[in-house]
N, CA, C and O atoms as a DFTB+ gen file, in Angstrom:
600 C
 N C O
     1  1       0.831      -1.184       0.000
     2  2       0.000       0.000       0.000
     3  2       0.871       1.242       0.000
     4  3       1.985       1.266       0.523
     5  1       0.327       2.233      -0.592
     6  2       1.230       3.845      -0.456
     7  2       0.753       4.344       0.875
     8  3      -0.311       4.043       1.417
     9  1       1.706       5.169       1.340
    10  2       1.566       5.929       2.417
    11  2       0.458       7.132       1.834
    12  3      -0.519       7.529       2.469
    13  1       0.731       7.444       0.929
    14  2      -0.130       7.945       0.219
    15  2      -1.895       7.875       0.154
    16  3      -2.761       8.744       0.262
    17  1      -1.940       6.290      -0.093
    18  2      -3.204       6.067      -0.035
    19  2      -3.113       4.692       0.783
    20  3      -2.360       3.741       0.569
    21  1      -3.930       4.823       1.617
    22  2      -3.542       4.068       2.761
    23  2      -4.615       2.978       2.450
    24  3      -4.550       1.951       3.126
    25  1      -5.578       3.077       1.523
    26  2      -6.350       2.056       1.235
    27  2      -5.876       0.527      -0.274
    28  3      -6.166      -0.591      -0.702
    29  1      -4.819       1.949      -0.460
    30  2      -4.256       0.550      -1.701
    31  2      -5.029       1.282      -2.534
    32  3      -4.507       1.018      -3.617
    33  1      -5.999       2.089      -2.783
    34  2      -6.923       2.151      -4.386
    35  2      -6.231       3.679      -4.752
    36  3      -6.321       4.704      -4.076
    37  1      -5.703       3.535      -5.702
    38  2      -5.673       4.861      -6.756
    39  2      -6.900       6.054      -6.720
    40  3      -8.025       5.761      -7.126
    41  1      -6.656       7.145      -6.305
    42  2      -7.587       8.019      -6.249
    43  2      -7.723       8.333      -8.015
    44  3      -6.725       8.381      -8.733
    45  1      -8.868       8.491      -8.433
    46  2      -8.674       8.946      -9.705
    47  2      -8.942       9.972     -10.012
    48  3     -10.158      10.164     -10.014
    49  1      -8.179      11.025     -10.376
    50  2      -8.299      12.486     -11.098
    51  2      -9.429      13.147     -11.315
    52  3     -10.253      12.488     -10.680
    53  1     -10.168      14.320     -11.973
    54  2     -11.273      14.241     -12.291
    55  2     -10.589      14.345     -13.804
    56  3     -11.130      13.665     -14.675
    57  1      -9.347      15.211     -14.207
    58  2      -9.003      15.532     -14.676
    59  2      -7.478      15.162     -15.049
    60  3      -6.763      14.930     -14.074
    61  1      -6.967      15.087     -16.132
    62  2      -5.683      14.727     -16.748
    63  2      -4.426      16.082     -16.856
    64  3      -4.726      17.250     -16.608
    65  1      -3.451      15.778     -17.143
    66  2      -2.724      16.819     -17.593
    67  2      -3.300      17.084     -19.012
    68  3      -3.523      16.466     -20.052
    69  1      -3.484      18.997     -18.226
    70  2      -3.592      19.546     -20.018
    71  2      -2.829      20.565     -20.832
    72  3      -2.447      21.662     -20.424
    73  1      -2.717      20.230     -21.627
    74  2      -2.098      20.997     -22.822
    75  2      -2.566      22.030     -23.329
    76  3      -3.635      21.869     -23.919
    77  1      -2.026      23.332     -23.306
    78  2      -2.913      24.659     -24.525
    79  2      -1.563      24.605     -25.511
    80  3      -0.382      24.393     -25.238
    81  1      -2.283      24.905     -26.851
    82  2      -1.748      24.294     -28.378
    83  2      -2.607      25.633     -28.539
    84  3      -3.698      26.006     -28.110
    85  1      -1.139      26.451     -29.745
    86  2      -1.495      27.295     -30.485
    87  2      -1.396      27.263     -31.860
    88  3      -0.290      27.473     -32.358
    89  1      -2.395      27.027     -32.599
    90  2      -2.296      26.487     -33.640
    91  2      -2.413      27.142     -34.625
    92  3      -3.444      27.801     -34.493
    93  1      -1.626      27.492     -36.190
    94  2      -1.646      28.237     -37.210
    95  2      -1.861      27.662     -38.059
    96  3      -1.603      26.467     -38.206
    97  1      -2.473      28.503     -38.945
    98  2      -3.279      28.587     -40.376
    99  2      -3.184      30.098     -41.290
   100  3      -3.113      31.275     -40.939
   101  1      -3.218      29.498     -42.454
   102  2      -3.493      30.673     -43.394
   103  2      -5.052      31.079     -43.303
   104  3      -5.833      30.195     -42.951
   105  1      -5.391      31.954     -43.505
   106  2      -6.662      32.536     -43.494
   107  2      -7.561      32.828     -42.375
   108  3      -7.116      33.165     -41.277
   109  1      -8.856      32.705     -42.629
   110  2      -9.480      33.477     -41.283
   111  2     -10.247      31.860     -40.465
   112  3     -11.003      31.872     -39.493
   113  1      -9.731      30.530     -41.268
   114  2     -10.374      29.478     -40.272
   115  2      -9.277      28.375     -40.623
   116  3      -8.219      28.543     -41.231
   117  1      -9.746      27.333     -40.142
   118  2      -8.639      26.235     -40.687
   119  2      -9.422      25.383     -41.578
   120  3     -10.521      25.794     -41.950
   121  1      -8.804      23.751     -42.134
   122  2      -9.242      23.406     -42.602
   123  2     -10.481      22.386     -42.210
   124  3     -10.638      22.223     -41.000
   125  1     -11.195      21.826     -42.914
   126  2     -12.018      20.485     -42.237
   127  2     -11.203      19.900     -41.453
   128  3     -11.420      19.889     -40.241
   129  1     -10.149      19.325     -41.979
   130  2      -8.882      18.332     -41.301
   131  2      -9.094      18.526     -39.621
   132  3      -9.568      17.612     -38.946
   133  1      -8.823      19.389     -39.230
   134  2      -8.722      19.858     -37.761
   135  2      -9.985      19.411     -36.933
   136  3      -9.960      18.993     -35.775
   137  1     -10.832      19.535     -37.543
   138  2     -12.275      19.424     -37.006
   139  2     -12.375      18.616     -37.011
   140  3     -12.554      18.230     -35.855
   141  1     -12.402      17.518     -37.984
   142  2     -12.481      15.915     -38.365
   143  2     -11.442      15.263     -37.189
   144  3     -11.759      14.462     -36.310
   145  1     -10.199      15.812     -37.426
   146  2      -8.782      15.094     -36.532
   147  2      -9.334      15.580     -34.756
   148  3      -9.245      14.650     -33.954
   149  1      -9.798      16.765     -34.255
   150  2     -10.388      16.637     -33.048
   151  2     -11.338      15.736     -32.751
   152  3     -11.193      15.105     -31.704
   153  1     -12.225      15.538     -33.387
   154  2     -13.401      14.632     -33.349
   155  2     -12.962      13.383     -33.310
   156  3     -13.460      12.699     -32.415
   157  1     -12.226      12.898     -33.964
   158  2     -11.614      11.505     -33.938
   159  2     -11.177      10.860     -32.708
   160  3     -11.379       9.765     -32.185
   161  1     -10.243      12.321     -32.307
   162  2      -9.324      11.798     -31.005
   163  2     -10.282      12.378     -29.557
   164  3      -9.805      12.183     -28.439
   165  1     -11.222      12.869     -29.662
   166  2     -12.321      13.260     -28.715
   167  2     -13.084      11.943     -28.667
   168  3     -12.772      11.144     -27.784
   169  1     -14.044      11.640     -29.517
   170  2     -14.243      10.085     -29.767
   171  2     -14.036       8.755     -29.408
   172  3     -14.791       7.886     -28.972
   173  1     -12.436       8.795     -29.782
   174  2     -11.334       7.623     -29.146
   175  2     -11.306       7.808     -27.469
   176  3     -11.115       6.849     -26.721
   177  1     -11.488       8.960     -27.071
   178  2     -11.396       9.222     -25.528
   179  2      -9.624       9.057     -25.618
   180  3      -9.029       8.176     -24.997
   181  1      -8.994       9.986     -26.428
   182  2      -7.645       9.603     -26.442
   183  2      -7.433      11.275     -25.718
   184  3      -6.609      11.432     -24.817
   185  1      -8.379      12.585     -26.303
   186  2      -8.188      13.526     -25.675
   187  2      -9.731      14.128     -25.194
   188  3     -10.675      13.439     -25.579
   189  1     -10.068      15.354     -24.387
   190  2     -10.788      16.235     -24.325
   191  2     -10.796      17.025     -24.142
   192  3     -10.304      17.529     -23.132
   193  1     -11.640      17.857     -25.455
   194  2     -11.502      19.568     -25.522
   195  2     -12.084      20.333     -25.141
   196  3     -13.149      20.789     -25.557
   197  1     -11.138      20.750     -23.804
   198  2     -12.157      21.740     -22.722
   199  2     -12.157      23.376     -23.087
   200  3     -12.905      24.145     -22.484
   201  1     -11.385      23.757     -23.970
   202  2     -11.934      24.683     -24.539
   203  2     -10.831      25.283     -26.124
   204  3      -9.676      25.012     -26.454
   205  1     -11.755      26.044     -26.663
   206  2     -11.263      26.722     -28.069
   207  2     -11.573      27.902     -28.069
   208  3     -12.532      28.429     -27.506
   209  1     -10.524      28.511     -28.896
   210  2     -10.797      29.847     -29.305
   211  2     -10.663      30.091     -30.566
   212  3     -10.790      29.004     -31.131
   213  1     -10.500      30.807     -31.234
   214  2     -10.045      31.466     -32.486
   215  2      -9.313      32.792     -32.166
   216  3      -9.550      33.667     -31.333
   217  1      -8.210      32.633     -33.232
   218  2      -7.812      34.420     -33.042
   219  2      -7.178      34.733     -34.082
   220  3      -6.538      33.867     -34.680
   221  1      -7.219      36.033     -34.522
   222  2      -6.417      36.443     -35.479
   223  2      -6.364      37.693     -35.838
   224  3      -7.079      38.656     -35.560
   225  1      -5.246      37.545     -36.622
   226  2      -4.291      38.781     -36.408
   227  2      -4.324      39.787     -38.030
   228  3      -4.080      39.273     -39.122
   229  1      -4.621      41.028     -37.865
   230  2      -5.026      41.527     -39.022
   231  2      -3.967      41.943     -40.028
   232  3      -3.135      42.157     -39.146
   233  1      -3.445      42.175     -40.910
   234  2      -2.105      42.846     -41.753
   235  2      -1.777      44.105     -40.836
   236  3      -0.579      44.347     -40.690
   237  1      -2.615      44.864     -40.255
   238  2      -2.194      46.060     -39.612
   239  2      -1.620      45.443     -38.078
   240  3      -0.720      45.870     -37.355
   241  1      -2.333      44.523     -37.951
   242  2      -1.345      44.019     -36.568
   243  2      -2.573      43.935     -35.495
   244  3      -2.373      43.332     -34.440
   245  1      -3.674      44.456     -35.720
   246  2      -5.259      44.113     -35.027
   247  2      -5.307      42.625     -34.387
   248  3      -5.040      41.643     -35.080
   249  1      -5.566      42.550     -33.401
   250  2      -6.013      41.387     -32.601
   251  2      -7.315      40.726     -32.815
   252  3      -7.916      40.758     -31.742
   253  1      -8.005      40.150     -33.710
   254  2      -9.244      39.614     -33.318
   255  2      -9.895      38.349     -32.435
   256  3      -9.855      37.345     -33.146
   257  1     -10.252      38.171     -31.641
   258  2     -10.592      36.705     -30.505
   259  2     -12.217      36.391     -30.868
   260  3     -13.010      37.324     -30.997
   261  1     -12.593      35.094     -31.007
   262  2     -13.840      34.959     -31.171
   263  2     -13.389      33.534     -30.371
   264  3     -12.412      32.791     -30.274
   265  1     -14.490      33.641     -29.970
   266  2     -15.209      31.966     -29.007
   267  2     -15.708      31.120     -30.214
   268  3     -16.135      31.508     -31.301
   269  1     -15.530      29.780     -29.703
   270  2     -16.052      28.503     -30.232
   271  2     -17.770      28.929     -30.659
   272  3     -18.200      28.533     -31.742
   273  1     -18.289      29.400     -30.123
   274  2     -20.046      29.482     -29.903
   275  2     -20.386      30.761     -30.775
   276  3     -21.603      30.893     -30.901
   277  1     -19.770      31.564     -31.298
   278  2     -19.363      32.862     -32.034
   279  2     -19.172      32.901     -33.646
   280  3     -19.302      33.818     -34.457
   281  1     -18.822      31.579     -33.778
   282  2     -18.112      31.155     -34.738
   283  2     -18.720      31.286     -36.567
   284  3     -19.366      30.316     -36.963
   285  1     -18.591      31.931     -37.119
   286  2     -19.418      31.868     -38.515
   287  2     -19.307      30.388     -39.162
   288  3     -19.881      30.197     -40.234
   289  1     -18.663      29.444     -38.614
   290  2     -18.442      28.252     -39.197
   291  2     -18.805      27.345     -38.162
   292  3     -18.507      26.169     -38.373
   293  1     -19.552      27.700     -36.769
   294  2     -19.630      26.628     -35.762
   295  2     -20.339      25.065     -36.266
   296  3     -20.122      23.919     -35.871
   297  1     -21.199      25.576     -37.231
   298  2     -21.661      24.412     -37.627
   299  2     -20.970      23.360     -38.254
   300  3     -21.312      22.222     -37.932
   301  1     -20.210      23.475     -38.953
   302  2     -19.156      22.816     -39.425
   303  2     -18.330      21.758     -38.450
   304  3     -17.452      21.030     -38.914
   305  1     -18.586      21.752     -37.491
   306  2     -17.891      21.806     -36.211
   307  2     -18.739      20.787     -35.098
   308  3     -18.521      20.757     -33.887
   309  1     -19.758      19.969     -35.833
   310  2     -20.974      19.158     -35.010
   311  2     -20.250      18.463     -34.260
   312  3     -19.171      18.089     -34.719
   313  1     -20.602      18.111     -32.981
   314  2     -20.145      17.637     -32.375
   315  2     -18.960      17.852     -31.480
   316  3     -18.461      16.853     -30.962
   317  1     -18.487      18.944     -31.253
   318  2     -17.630      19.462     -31.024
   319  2     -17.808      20.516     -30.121
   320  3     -17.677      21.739     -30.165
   321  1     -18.326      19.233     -28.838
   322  2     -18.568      20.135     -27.401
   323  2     -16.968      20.504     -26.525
   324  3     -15.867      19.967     -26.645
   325  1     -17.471      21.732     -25.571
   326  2     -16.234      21.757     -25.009
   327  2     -16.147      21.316     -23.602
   328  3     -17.314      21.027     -23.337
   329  1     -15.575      21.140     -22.755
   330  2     -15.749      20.755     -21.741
   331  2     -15.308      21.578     -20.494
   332  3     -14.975      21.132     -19.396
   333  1     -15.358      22.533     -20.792
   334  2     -14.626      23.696     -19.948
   335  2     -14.351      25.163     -20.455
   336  3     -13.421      25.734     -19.887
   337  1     -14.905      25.741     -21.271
   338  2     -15.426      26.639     -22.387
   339  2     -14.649      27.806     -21.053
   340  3     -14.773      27.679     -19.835
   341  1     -13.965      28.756     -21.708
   342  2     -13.894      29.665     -20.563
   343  2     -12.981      29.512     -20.051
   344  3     -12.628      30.596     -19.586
   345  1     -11.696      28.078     -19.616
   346  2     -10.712      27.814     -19.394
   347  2      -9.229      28.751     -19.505
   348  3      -8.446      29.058     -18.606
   349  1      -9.195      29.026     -20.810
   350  2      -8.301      29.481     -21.691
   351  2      -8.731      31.377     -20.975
   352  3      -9.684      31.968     -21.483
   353  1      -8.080      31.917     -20.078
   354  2      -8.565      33.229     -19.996
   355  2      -7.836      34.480     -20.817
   356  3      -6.711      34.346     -21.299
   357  1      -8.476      35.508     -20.906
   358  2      -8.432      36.379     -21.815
   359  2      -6.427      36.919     -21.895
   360  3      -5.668      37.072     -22.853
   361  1      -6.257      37.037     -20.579
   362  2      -4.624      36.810     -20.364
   363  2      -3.683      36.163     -21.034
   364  3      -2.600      36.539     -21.482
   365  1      -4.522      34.607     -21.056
   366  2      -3.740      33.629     -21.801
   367  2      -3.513      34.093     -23.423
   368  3      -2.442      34.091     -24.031
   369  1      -4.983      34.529     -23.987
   370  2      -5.779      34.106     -25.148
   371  2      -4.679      35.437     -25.594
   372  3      -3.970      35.095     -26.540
   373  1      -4.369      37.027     -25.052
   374  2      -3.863      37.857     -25.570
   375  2      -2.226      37.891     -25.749
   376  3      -1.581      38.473     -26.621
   377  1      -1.736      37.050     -24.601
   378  2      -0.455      36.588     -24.784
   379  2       0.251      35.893     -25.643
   380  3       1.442      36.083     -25.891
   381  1      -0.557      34.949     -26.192
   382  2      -0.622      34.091     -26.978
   383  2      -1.043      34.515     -28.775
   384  3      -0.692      33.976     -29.824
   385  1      -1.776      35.495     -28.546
   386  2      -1.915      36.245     -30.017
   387  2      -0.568      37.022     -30.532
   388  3      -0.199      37.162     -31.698
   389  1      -0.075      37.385     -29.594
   390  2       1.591      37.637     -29.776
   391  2       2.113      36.972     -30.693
   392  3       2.917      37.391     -31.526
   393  1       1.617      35.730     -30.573
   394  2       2.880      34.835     -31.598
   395  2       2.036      34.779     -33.241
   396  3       2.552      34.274     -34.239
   397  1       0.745      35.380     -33.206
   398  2       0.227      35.178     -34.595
   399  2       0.761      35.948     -35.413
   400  3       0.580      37.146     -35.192
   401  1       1.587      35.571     -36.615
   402  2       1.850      36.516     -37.850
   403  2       0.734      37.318     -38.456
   404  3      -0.328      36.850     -38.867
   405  1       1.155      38.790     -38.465
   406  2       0.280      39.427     -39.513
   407  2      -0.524      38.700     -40.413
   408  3       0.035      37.851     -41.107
   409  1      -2.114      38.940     -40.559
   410  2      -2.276      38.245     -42.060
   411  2      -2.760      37.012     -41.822
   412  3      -3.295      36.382     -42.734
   413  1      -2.643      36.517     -40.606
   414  2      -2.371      34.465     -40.236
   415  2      -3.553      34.851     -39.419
   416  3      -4.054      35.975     -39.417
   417  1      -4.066      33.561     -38.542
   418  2      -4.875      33.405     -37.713
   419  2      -4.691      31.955     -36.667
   420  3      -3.919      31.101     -37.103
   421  1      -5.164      31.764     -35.740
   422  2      -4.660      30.207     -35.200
   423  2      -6.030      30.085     -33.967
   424  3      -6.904      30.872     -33.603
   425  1      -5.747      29.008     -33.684
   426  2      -6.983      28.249     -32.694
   427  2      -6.177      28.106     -31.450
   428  3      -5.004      27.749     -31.557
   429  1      -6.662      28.336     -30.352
   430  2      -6.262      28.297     -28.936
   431  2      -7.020      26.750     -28.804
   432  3      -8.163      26.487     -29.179
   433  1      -6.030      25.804     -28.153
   434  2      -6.464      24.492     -28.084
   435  2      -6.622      24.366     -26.526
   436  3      -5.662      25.036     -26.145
   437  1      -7.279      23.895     -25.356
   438  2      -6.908      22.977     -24.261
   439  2      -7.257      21.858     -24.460
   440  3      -8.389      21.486     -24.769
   441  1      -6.521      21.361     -24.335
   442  2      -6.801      20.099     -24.665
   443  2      -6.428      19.104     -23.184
   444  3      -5.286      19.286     -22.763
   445  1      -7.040      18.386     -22.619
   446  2      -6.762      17.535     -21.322
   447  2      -6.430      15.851     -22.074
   448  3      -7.203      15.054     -22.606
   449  1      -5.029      15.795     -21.835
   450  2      -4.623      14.477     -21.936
   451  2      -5.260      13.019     -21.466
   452  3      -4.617      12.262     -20.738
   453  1      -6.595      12.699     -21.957
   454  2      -7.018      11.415     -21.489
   455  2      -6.372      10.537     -20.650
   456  3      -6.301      10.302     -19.444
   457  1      -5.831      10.047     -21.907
   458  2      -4.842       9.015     -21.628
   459  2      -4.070       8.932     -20.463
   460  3      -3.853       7.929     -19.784
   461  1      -3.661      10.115     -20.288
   462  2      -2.716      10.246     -18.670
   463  2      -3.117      10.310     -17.715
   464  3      -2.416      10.362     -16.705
   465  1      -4.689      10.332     -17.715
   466  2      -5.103      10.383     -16.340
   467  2      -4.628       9.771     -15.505
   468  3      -4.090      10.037     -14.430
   469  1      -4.934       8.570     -16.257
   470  2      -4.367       7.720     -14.438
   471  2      -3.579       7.401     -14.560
   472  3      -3.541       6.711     -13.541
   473  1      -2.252       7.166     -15.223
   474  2      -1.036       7.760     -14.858
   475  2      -0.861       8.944     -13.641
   476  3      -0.255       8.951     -12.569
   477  1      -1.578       9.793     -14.253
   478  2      -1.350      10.977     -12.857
   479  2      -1.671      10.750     -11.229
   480  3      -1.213      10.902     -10.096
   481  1      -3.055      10.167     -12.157
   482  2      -3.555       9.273     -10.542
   483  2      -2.644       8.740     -10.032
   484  3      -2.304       9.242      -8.961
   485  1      -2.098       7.916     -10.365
   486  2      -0.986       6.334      -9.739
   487  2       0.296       7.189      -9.569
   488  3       0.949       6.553      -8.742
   489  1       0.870       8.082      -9.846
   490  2       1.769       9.054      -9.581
   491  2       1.765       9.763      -8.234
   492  3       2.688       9.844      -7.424
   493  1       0.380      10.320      -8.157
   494  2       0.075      11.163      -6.969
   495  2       0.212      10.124      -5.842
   496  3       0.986      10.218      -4.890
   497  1      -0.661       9.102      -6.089
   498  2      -0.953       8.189      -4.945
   499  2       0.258       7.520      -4.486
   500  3       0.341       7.218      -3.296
   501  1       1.268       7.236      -5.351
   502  2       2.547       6.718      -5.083
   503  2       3.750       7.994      -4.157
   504  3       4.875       7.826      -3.687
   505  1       3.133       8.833      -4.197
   506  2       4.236      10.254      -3.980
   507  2       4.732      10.647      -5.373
   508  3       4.908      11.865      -5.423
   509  1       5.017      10.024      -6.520
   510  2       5.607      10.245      -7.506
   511  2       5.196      11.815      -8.317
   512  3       4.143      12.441      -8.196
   513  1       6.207      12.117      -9.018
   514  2       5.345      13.355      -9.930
   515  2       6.256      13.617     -11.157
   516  3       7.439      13.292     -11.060
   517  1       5.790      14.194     -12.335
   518  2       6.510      14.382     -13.273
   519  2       7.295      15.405     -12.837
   520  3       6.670      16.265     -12.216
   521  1       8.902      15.658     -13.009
   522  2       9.849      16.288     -12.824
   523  2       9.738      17.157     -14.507
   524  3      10.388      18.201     -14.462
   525  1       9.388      17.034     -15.235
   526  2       9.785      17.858     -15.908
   527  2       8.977      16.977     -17.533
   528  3       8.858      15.752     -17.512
   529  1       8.502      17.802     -18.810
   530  2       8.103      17.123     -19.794
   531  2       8.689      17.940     -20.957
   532  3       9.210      19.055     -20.964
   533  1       8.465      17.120     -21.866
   534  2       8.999      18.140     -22.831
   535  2       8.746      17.644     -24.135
   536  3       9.223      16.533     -24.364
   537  1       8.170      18.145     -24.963
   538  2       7.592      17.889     -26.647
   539  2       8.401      17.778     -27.846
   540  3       8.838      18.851     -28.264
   541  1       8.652      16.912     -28.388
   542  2       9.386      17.250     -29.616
   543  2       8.377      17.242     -30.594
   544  3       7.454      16.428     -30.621
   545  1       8.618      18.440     -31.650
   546  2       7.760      18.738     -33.169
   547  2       7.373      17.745     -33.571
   548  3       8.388      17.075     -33.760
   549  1       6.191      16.949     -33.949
   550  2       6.435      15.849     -35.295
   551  2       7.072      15.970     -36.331
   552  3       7.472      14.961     -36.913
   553  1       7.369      17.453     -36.900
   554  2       8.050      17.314     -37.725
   555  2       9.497      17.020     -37.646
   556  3      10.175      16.485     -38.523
   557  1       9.959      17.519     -36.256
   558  2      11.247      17.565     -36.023
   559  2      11.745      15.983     -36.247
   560  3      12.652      15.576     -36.973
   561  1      10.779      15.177     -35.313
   562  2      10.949      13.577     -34.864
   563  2      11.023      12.755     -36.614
   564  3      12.002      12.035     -36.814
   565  1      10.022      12.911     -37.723
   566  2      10.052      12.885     -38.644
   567  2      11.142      12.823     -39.151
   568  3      11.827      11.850     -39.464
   569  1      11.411      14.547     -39.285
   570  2      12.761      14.512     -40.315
   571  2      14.194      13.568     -39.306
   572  3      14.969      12.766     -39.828
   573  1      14.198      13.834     -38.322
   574  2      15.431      13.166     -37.795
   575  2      15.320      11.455     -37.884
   576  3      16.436      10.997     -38.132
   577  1      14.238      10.350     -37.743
   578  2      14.265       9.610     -38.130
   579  2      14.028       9.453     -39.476
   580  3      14.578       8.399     -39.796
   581  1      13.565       9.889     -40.305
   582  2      13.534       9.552     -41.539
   583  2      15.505       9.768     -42.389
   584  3      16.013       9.036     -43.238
   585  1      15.998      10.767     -41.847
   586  2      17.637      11.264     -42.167
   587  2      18.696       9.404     -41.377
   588  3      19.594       8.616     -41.677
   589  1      17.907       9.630     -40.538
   590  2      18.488       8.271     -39.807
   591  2      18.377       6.921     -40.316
   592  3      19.136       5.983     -40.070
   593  1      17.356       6.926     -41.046
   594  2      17.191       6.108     -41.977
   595  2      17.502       5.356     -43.057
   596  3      17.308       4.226     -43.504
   597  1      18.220       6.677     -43.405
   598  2      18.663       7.061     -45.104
   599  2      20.064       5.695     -45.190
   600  3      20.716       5.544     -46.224
């Protein structure tokens, strides 16, 4: 048993580690792809999307933010509840428009890591904790195994 949990059972999370993903595109939306590829992995219960934004950035350098529910294309988008709408605060959402190129636009993602839940659970309950994480690009991982390859 953990000292931790003195009953032996894993407390379970309500919630996973989550991720905010700033995501770019040409124009003022993205493609189907995105919508289709959330839905998939929302679906799978591989992730859940507790909230979205839109934002974008004008040639003059204008900030625009619109909500998921706002959306001139929400329909497009069936199925594609959020689970925490409101998450992502205006702080985040303006800090983060920083990085949009003139001209470009991108989607504010949270996204809560399914999958890790209970990992996190069995972590906590053990004393354990992630020391530190860190992402590599797909593209990066890509090109370096594919060169490795060669």
């Amino acid at each position: 048993m953990s000292e931790n949990s003195p009953t032996g059972t894993v407390p379970e999370f309500r919630y996973g580690p989550v991720d905010i993903l700033l995501v770019g595109f040409v124009g003022d939306r993205p493609g189907a792809e995105l919508g289709d590829a959330l839905l998939d992995l929302v679906r799978a219960e591989t992730i859940r999307l507790l909230d979205l934004v839109f934002v974008s950035r004008e040639p003059d350098g204008e900030v625009r933010i619109v909500e998921i529910d706002d959306l001139s294309f929400r329909d497009d988008l069936p199925g594609l509840d959020l689970g925490e709408s409101g998450l992502a605060g205006i702080d985040d959402i303006t800090e983060l428009a920083e990085r949009v190129p003139p001209g470009t636009s991108a989607a504010v993602l949270v996204v809560e890591l399914v999958w890790a839940r209970h990992l996190a659970s069995a972590l906590s309950a053990s004393g354990g904790a992630v020391l530190h994480t860190e992402r590599i690009p797909a593209p990066v991982v890509n090109a370096v195994l594919e060169a490795a390859g060669e």
